[in-house]
C-alpha positions in Angstrom: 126.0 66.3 135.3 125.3 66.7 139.1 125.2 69.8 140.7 127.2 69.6 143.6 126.3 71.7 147.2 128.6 72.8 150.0 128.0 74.6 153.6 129.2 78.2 154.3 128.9 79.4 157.6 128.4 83.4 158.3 127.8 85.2 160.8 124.7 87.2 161.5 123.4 89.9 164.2 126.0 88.3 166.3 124.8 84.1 165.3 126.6 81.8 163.2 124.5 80.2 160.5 125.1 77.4 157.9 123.8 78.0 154.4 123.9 75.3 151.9 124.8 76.6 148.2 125.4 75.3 145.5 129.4 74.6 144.5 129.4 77.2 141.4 127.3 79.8 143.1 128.3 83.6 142.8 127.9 85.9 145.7 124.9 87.3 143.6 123.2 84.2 144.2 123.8 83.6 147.6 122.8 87.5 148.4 119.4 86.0 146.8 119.4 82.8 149.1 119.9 84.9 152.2 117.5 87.5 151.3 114.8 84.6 150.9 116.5 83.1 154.3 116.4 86.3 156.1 113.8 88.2 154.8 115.9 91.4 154.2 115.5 93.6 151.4 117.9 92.3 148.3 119.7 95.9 147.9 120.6 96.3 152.0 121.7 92.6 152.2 126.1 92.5 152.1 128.5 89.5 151.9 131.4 89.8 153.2 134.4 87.7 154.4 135.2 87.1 157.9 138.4 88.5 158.3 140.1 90.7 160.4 140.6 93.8 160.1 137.1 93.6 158.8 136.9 94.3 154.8 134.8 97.7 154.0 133.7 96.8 150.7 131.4 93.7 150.1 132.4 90.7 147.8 131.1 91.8 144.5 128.3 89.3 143.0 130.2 88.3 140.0 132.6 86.8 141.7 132.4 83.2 142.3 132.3 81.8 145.5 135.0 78.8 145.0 137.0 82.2 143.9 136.8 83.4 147.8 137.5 80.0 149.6 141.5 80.3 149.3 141.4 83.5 151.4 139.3 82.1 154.0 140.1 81.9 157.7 138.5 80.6 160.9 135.3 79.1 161.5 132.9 81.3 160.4 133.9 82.1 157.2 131.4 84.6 156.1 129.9 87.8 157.5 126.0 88.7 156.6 125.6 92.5 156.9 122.2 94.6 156.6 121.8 98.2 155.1 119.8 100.4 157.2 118.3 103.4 156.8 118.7 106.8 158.8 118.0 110.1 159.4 121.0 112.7 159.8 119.1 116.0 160.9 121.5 119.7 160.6 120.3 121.3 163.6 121.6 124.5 162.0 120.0 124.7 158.8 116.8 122.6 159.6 118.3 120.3 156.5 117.5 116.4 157.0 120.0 113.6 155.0 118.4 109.9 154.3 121.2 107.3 154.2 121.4 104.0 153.2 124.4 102.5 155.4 126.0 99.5 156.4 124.7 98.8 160.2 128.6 98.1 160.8 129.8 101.1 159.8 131.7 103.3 162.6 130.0 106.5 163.1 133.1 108.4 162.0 132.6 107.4 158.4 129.2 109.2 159.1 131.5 112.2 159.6 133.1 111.8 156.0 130.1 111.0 154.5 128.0 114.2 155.7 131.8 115.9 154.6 132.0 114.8 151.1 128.6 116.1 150.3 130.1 119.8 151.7 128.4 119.7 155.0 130.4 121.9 157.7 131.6 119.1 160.1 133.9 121.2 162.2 133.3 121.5 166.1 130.3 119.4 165.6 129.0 116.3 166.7 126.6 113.8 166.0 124.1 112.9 169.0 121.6 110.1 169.3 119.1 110.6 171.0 119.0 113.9 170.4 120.8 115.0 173.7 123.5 112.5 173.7 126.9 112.4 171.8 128.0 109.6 169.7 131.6 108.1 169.9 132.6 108.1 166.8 135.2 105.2 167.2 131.8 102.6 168.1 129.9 101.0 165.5 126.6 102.0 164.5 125.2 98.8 165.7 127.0 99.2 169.0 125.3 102.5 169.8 122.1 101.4 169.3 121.2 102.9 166.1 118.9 100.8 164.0 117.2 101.3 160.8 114.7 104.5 160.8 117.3 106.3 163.3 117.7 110.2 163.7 120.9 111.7 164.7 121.2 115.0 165.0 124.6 117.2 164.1 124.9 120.0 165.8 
């Protein structure tokens, strides 16, 4: 039997990209190409398909990639996110928060993140650099926060 390949093209920090995989791959397995291919860390490296609006959860790695081709539209058909790391710092309580988060996130799931872990959130705002607010409606990316980031709530 002959293992049979096919391209995907994704999307990455802006540049399409064409992987070759092979035909029965799961997304597991093609997280582990493009970890090896990009050098990012296997647990921060997310699949998912370019569609719009923009799906929030990842493809799961079970699922098989043939699985995903019938929903498929446009060019690229594949978007390659990166987890980063940052820093939330409480101004008020001197309380820091480590998070692991999709760089494509919009800041105002940052809001309902801090919320659901019972941090006061009202008439506050995030700021980064220190001294200058966020808009929550951008994308973490799109403000210029990167991994090892520290925003400040206040």
């Amino acid at each position: 039997m002959t293992l049979q390949n096919m391209n995907i093209t994704l999307l990455y920090a802006g540049k399409p990209y064409v992987q070759k995989i092979p035909t029965d791959a799961t997304v597991g397995f093609v997280r582990e190409l493009l970890h090896e291919r990009f050098t990012i860390p296997l647990e921060r490296v997310e699949l998912h398909m370019n569609l719009l609006p923009l799906p929030l959860q990842p493809l799961p790695d079970e699922m098989n990639m043939l699985d995903v081709y019938p929903f498929l539209e446009g060019k690229h058909e594949f978007r390659l996110y990166r987890k980063i790391e940052i820093c939330i710092k409480i101004v008020s309580s001197g309380e820091q928060y480590r998070l692991l988060v999709n760089e494509n996130l919009k800041v105002a799931f940052l809001y309902a993140i801090l919320a659901s872990n019972e941090i006061d959130i009202k008439h506050k705002l995030l700021y980064y650099p220190e001294n200058q607010p966020v808009d929550d409606s951008l994308l973490l990316w799109g403000c210029g926060i990167r991994e090892g980031s520290e925003l400040y709530l206040k």
